[in-house]
C-alpha positions in Angstrom: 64.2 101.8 18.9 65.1 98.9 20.5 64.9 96.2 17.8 64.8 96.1 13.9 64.2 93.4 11.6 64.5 94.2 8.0 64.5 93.0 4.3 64.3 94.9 1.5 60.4 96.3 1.3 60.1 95.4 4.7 60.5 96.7 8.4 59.7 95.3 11.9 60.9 98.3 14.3 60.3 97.6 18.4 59.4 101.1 20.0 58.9 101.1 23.6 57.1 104.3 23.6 54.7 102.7 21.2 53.3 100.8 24.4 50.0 101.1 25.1 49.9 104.4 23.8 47.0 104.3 20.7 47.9 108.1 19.9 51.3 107.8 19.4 50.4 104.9 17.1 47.8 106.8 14.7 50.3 109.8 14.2 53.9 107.5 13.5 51.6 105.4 10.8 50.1 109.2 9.2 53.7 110.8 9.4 55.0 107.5 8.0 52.7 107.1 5.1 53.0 110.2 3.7 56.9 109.3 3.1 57.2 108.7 -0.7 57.5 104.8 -1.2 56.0 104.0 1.4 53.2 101.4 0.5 51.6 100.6 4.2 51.9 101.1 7.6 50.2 98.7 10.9 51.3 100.0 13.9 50.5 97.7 17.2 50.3 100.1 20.5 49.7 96.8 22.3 53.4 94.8 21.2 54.7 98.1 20.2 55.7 97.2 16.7 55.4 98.7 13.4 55.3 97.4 10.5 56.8 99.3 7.0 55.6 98.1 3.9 57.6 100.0 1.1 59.3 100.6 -2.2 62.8 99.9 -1.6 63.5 102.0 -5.1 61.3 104.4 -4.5 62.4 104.9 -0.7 65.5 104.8 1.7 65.8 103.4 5.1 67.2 106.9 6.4 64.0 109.2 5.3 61.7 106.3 7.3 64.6 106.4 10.4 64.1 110.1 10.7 60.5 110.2 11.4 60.6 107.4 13.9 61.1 108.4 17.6 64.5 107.2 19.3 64.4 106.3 22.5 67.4 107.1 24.8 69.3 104.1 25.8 68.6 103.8 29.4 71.0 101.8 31.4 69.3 99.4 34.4 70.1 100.9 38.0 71.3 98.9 40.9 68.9 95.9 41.7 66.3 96.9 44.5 68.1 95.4 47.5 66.4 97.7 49.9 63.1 96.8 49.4 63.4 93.3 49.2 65.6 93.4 52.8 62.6 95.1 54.5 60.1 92.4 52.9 62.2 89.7 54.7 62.1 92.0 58.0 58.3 92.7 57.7 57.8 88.5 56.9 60.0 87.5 60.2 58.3 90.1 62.1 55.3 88.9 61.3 56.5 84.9 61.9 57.7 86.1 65.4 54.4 87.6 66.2 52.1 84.0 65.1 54.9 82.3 67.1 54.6 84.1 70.0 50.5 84.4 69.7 50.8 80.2 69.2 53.2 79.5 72.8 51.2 82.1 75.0 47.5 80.6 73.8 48.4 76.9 74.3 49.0 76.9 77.8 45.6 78.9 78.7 43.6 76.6 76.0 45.2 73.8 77.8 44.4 74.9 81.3 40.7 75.8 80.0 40.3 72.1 78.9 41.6 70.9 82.2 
């Protein structure tokens, strides 16, 4: 879960696994409205967001919690410096070779024309 917005009888949860991922979508909102207090359930596998309609009485945060998947906090890597240094080697490589191809043609296009 990455991000929660609540107020009592209501909860936004962000699940990244949720993503494009329609299956995953059907079975949290049939596991989720089966809870007791738990009035309705839309689950968006395009945004990844569900949305908890329920009883705050009737129903506690923790029993919704526990059916919800958590996702391990992953922390981001090094940036990809390697692949970006051999883009810039590939783009000069390239700019050497249309240089080159340019000086060698205009003296024999020249010559041609003369």
């Amino acid at each position: 879960m990455s991000h929660i917005h609540h107020v009592p009888g209501r909860l936004r949860i962000r699940i990244p696994e949720l993503k494009r991922n329609p299956a995953m979508a059907d079975s949290l909102i049939t596991k989720l409205e089966s809870t007791t207090g738990v009035s309705s359930v839309v689950a968006n596998s395009l945004t990844g967001s569900v949305l908890i309609h329920y009883d705050d009485s009737a129903c506690d945060l923790d029993s919704i919690f526990r059916l919800v998947p958590r996702q391990p906090r992953v922390e981001p890597g090094p940036r990809a410096v390697r692949p970006r240094l051999e883009g810039k080697i590939a783009n000069a490589i390239v700019w050497y070779a249309i240089e080159t191809a340019v000086e060698r043609s205009i003296p024999l296009v020249l010559s041609a024309l003369l």
